[in-house]
Gaussian input, Z-matrix of N, CA and C with variables (Angstrom, degrees):
# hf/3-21g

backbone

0 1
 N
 C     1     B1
 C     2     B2     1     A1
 N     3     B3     2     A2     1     D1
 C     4     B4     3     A3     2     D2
 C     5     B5     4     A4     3     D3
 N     6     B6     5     A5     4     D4
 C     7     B7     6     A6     5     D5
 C     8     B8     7     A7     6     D6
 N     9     B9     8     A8     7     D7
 C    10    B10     9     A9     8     D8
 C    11    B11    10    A10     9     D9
 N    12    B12    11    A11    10    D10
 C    13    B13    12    A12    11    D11
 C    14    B14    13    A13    12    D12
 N    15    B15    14    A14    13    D13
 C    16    B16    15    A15    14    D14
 C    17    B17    16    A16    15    D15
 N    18    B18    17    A17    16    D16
 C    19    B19    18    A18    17    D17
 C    20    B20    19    A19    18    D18
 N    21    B21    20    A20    19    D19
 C    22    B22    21    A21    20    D20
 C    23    B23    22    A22    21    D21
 N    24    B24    23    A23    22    D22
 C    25    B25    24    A24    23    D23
 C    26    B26    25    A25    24    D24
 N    27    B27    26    A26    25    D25
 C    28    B28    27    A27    26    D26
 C    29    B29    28    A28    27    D27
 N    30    B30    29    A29    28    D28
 C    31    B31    30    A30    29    D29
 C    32    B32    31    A31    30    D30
 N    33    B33    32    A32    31    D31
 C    34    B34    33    A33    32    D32
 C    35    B35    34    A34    33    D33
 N    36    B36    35    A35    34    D34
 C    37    B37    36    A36    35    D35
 C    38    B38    37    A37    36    D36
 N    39    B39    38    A38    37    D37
 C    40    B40    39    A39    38    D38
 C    41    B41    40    A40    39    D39
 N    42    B42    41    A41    40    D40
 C    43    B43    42    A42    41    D41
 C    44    B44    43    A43    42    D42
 N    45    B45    44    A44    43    D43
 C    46    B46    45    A45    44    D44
 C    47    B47    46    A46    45    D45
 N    48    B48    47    A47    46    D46
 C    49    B49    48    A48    47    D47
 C    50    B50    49    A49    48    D48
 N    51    B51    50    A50    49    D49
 C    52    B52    51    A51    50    D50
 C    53    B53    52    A52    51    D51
 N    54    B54    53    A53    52    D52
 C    55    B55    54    A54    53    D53
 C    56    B56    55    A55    54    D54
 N    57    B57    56    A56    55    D55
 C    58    B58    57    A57    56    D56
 C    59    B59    58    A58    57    D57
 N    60    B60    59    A59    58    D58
 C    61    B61    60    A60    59    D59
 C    62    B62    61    A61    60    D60
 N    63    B63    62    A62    61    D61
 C    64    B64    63    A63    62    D62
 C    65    B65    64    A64    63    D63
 N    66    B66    65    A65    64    D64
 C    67    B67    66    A66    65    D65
 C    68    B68    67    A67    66    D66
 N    69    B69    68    A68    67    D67
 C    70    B70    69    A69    68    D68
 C    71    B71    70    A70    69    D69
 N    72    B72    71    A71    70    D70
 C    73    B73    72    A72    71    D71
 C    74    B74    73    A73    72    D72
 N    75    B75    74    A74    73    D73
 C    76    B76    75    A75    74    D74
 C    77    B77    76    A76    75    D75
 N    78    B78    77    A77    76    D76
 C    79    B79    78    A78    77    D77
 C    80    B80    79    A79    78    D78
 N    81    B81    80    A80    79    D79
 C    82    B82    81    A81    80    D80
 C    83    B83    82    A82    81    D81
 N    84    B84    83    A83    82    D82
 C    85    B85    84    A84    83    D83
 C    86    B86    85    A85    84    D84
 N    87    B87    86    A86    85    D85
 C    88    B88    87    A87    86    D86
 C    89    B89    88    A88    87    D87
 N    90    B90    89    A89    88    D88
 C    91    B91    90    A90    89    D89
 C    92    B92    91    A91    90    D90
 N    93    B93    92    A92    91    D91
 C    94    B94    93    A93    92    D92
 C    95    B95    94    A94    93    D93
 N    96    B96    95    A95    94    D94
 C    97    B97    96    A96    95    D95
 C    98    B98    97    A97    96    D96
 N    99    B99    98    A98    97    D97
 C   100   B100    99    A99    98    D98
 C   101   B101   100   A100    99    D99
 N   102   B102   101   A101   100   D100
 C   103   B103   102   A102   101   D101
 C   104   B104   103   A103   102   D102
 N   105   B105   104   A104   103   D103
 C   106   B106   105   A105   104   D104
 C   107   B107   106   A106   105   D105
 N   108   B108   107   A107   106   D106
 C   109   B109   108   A108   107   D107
 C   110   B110   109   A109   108   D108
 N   111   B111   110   A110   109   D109
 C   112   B112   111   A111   110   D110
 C   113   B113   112   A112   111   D111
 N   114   B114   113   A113   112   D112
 C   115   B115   114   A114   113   D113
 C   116   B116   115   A115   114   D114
 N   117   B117   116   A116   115   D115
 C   118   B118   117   A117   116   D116
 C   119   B119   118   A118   117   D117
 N   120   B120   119   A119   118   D118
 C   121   B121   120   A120   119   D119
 C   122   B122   121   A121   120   D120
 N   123   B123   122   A122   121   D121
 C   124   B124   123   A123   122   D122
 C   125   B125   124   A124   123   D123
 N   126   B126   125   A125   124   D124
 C   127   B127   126   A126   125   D125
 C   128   B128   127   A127   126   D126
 N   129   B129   128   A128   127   D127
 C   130   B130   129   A129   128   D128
 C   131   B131   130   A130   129   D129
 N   132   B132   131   A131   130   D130
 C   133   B133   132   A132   131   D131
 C   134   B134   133   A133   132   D132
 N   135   B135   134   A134   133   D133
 C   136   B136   135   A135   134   D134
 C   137   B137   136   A136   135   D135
 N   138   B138   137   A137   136   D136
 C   139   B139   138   A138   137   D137
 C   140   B140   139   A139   138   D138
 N   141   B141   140   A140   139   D139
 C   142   B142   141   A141   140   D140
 C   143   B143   142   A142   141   D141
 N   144   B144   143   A143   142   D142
 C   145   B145   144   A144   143   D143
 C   146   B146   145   A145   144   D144
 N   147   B147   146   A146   145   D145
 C   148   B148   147   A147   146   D146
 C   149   B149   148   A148   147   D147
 N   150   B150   149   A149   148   D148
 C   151   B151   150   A150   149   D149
 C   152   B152   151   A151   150   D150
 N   153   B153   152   A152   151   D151
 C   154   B154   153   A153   152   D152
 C   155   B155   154   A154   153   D153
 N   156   B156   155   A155   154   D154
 C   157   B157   156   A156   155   D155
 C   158   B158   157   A157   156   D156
 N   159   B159   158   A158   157   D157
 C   160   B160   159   A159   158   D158
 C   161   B161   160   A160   159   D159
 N   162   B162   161   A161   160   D160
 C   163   B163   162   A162   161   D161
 C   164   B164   163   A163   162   D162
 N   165   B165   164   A164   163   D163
 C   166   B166   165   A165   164   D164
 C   167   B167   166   A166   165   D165
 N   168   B168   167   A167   166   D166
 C   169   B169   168   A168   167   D167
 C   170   B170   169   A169   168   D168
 N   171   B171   170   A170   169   D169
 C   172   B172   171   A171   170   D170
 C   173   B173   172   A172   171   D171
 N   174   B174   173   A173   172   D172
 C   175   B175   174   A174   173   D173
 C   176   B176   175   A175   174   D174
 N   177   B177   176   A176   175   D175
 C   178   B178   177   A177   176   D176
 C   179   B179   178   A178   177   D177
 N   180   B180   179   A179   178   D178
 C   181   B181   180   A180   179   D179
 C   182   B182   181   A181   180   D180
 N   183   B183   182   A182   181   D181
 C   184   B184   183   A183   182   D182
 C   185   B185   184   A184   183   D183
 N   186   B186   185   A185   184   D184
 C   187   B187   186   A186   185   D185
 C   188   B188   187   A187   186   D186
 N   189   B189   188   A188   187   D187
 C   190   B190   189   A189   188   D188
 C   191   B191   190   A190   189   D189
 N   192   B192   191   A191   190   D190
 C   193   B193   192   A192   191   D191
 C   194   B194   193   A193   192   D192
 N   195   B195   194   A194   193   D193
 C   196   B196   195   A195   194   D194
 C   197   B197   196   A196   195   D195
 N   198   B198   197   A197   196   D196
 C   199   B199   198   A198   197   D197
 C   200   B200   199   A199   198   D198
 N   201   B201   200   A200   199   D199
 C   202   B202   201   A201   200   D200
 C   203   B203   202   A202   201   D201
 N   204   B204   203   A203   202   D202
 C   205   B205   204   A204   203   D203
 C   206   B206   205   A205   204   D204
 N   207   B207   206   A206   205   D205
 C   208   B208   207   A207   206   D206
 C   209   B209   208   A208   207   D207
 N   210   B210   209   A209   208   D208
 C   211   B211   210   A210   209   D209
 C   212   B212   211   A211   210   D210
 N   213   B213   212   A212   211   D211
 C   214   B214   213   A213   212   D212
 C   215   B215   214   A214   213   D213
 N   216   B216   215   A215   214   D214
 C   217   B217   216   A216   215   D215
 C   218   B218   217   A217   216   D216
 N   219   B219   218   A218   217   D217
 C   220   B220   219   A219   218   D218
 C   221   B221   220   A220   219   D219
 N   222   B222   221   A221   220   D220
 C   223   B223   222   A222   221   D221
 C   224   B224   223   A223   222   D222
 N   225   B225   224   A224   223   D223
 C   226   B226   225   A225   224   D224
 C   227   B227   226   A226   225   D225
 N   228   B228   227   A227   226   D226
 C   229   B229   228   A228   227   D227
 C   230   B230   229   A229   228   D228
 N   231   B231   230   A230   229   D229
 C   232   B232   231   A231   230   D230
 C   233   B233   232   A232   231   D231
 N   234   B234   233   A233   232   D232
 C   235   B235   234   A234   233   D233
 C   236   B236   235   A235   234   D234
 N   237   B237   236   A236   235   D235
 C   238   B238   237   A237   236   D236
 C   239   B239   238   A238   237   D237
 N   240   B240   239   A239   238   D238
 C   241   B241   240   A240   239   D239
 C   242   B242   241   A241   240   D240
 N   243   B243   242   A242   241   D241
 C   244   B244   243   A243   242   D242
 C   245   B245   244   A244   243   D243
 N   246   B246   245   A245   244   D244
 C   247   B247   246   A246   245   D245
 C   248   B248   247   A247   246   D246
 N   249   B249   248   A248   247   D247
 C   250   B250   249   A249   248   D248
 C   251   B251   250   A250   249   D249
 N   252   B252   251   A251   250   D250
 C   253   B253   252   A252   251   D251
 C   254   B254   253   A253   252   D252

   B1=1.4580
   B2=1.5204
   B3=1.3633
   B4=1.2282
   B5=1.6551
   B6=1.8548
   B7=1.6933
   B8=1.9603
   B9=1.6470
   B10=1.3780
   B11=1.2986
   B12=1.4308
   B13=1.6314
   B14=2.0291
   B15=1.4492
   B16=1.7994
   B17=1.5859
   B18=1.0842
   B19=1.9080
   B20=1.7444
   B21=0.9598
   B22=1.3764
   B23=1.7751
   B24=1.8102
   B25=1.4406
   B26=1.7578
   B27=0.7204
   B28=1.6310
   B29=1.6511
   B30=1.2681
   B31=1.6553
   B32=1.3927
   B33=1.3350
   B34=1.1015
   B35=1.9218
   B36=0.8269
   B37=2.0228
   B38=1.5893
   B39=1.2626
   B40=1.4821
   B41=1.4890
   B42=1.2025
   B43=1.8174
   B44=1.8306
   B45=1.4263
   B46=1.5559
   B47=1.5455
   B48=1.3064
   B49=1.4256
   B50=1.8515
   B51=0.9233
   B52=1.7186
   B53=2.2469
   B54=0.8637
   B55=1.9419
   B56=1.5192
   B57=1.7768
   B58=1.4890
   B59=1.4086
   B60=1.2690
   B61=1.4779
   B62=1.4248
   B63=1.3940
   B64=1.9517
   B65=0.9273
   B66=1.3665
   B67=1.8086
   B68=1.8068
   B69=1.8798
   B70=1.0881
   B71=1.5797
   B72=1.3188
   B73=1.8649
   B74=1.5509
   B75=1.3594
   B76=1.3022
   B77=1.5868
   B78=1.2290
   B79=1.8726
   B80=0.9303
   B81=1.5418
   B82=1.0225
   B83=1.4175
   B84=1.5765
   B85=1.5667
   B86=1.6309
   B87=1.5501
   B88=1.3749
   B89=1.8470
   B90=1.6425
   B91=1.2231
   B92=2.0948
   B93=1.0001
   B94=1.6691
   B95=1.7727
   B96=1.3717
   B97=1.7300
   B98=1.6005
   B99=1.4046
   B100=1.4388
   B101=1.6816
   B102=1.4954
   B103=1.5954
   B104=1.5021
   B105=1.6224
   B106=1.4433
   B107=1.6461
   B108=1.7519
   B109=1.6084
   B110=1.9626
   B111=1.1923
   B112=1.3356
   B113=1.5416
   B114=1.0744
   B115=1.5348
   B116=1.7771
   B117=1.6184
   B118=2.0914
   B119=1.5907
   B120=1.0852
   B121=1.7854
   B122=1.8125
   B123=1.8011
   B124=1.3100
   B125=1.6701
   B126=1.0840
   B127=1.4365
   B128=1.6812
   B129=1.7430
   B130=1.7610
   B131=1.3465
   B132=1.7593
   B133=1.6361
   B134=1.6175
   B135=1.0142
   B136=1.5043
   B137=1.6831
   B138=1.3399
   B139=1.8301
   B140=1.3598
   B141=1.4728
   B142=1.8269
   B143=1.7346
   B144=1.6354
   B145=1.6270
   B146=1.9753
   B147=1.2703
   B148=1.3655
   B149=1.8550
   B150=1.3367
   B151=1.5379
   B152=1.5078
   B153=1.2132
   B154=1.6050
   B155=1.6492
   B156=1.7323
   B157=0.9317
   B158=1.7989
   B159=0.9032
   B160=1.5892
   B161=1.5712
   B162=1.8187
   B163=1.3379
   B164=1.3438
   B165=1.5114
   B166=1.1550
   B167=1.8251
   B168=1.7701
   B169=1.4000
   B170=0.9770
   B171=1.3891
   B172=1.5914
   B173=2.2777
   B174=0.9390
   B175=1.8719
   B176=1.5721
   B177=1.4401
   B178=1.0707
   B179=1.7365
   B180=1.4602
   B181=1.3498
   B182=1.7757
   B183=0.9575
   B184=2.0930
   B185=1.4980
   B186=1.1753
   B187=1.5103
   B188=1.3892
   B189=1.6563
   B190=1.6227
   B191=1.7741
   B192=1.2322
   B193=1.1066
   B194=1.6898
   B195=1.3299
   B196=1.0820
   B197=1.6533
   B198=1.5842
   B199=1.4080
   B200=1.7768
   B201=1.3367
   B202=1.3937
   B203=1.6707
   B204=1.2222
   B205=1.4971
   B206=1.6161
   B207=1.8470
   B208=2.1288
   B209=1.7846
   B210=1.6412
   B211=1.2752
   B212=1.3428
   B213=1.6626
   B214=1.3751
   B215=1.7029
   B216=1.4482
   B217=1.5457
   B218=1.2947
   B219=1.3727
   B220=1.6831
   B221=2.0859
   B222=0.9689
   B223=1.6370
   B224=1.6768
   B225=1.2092
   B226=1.8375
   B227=1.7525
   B228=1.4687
   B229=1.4399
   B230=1.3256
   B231=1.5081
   B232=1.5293
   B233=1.8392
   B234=0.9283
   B235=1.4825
   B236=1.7182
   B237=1.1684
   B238=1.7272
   B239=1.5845
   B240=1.5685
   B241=1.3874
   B242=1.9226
   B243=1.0908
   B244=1.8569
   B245=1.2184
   B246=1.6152
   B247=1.2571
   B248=2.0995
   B249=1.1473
   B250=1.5836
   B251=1.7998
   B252=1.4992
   B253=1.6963
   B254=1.5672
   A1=110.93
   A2=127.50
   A3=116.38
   A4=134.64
   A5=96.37
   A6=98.37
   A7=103.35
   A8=110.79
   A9=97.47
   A10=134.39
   A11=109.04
   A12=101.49
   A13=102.54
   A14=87.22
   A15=94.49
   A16=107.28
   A17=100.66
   A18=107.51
   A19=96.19
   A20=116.20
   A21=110.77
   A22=113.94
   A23=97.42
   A24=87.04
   A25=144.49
   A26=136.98
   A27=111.18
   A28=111.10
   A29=101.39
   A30=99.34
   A31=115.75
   A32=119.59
   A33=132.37
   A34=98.52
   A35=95.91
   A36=97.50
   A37=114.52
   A38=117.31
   A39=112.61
   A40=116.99
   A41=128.52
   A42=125.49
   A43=95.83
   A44=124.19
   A45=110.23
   A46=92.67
   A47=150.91
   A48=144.65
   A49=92.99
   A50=109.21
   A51=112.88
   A52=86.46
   A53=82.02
   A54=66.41
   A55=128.53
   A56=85.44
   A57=99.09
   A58=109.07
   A59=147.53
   A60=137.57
   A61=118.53
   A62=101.76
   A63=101.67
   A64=116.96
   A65=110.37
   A66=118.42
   A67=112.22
   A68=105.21
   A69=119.95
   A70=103.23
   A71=116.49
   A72=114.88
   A73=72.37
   A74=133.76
   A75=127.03
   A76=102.43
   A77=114.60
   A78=84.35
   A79=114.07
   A80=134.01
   A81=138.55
   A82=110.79
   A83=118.64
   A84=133.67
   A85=84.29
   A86=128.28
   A87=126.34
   A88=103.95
   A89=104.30
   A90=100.58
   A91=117.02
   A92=91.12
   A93=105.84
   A94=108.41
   A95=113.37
   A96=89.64
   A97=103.73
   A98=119.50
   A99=123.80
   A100=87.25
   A101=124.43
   A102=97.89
   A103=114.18
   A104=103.50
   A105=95.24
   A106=127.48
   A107=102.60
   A108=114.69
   A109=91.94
   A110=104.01
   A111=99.52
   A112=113.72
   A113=132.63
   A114=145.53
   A115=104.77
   A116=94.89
   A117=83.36
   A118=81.37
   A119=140.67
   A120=135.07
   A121=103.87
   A122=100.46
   A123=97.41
   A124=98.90
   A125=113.60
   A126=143.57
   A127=118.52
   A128=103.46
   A129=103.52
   A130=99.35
   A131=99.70
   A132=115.82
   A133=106.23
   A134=112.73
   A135=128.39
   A136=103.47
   A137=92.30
   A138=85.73
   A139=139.56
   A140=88.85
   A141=104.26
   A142=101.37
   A143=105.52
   A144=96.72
   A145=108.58
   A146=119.27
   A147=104.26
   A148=106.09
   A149=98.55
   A150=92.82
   A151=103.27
   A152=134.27
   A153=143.23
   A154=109.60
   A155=120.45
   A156=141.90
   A157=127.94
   A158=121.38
   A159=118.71
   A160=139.80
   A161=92.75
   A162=101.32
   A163=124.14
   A164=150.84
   A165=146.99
   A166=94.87
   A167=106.95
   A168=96.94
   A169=108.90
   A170=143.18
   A171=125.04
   A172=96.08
   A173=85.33
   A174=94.79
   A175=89.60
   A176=123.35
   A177=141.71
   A178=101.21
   A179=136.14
   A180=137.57
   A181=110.97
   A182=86.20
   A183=84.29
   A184=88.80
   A185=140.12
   A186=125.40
   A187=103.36
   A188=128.75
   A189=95.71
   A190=86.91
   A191=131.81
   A192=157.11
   A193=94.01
   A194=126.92
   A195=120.02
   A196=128.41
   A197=91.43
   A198=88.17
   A199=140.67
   A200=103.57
   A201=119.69
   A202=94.10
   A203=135.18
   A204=158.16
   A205=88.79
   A206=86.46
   A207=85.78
   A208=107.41
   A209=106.56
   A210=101.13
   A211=126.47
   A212=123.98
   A213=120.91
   A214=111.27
   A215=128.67
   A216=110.81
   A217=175.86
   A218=71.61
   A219=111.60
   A220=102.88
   A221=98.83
   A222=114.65
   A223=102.27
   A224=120.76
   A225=136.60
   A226=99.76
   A227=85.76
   A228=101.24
   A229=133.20
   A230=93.99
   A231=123.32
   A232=112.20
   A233=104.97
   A234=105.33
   A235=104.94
   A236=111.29
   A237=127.29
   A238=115.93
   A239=111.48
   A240=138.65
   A241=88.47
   A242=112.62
   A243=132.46
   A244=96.14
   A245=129.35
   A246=155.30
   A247=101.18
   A248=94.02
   A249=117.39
   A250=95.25
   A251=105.47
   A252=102.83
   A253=98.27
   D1=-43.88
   D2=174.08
   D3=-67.07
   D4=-15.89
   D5=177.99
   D6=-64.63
   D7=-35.30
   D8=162.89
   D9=-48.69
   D10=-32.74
   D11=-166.53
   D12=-81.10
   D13=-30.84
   D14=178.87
   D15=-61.32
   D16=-27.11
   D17=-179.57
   D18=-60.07
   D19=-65.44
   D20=-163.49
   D21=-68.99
   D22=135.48
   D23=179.60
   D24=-77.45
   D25=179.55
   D26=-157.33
   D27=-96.18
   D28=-2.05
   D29=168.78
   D30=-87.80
   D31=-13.04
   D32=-164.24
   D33=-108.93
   D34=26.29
   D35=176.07
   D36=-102.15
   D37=-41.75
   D38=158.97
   D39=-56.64
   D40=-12.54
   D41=-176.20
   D42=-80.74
   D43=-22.30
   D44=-177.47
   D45=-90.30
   D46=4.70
   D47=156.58
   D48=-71.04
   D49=-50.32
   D50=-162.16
   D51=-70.25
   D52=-60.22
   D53=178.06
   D54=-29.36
   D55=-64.29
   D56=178.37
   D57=-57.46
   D58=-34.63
   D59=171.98
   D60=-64.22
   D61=-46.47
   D62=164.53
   D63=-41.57
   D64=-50.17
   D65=-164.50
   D66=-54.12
   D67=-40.24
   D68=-172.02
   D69=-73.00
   D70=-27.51
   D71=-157.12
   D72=-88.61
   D73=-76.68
   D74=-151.27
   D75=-50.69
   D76=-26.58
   D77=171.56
   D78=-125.76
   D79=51.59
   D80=128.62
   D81=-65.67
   D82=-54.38
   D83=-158.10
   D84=-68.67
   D85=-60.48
   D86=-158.17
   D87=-73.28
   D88=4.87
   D89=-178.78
   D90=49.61
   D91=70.12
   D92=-175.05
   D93=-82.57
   D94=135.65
   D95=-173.66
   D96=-90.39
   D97=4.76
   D98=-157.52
   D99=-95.93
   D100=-33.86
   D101=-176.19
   D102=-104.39
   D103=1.63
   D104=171.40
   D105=-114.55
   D106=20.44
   D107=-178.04
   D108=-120.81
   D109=133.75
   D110=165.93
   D111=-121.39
   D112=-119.18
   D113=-156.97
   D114=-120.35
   D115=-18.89
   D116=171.34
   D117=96.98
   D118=-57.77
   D119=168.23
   D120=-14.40
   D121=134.64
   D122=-174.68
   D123=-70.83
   D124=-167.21
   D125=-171.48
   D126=33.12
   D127=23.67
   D128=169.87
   D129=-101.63
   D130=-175.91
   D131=168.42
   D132=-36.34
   D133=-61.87
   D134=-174.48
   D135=-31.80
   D136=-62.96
   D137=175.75
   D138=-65.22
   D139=-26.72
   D140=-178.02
   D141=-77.49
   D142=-49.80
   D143=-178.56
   D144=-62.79
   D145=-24.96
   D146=-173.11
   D147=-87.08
   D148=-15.60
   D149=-171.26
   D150=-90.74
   D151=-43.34
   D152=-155.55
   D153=-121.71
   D154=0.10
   D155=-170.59
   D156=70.74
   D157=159.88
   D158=162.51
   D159=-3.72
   D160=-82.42
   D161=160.58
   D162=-63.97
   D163=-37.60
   D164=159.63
   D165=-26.37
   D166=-67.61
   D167=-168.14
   D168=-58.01
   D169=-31.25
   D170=-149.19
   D171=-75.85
   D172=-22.72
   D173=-155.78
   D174=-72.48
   D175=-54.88
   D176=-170.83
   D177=-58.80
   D178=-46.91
   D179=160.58
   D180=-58.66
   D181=-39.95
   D182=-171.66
   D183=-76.55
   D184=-70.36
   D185=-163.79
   D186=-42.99
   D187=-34.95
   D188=-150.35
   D189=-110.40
   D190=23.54
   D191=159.79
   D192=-79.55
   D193=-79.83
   D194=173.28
   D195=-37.56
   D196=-50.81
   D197=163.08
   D198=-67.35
   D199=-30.63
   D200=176.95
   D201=-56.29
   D202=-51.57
   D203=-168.24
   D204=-44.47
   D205=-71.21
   D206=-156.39
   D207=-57.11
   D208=-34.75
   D209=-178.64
   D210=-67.74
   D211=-25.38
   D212=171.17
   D213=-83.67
   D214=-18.56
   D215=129.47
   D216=-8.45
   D217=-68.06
   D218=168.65
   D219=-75.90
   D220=-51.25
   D221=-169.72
   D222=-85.41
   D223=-6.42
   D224=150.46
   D225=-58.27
   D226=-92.51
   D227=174.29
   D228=4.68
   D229=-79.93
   D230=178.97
   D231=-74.70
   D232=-52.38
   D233=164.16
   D234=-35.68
   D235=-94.06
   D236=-177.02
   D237=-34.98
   D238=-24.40
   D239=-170.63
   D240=-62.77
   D241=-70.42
   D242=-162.34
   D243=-124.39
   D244=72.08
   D245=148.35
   D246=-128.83
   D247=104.77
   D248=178.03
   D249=-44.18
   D250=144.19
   D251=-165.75
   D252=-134.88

């Protein structure tokens, strides 16, 4: 498992933060039941969609989906910014 992570180059390591947030916005929007049902444990999707309903959760996953996005961006950016060229 680690010769993969050595495969990839190191400016390019903040873009799998930017994935993982897509992954979350796209299924929020496609409404996915895998990221918005959890284990019934308080303080997951599970609780927010059964306590405040569904859509509350779906909005609440896509924003911080969005956010996970701008921040592995942002941390692209700056990375590649003061990486010797």
């Amino acid at each position: 498992m680690e010769d993969i992570w050595k495969k990839i180059p190191k400016e390019y390591a903040p873009l799998i933060v930017v994935a993982c947030g897509l992954l979350f916005l796209i299924g929020a929007i496609r409404d996915w039941d895998w990221v918005l049902e959890g284990d019934g444990r308080i303080f997951n999707m599970a609780w927010v969609s059964n306590t405040f309903g569904r859509r509350v959760a779906r909005i609440l996953v896509g924003i911080s989906g969005a956010v996970i996005m701008i921040l592995g961006l942002l941390y692209f950016w700056l990375w590649n910014k003061h990486l010797p060229k």
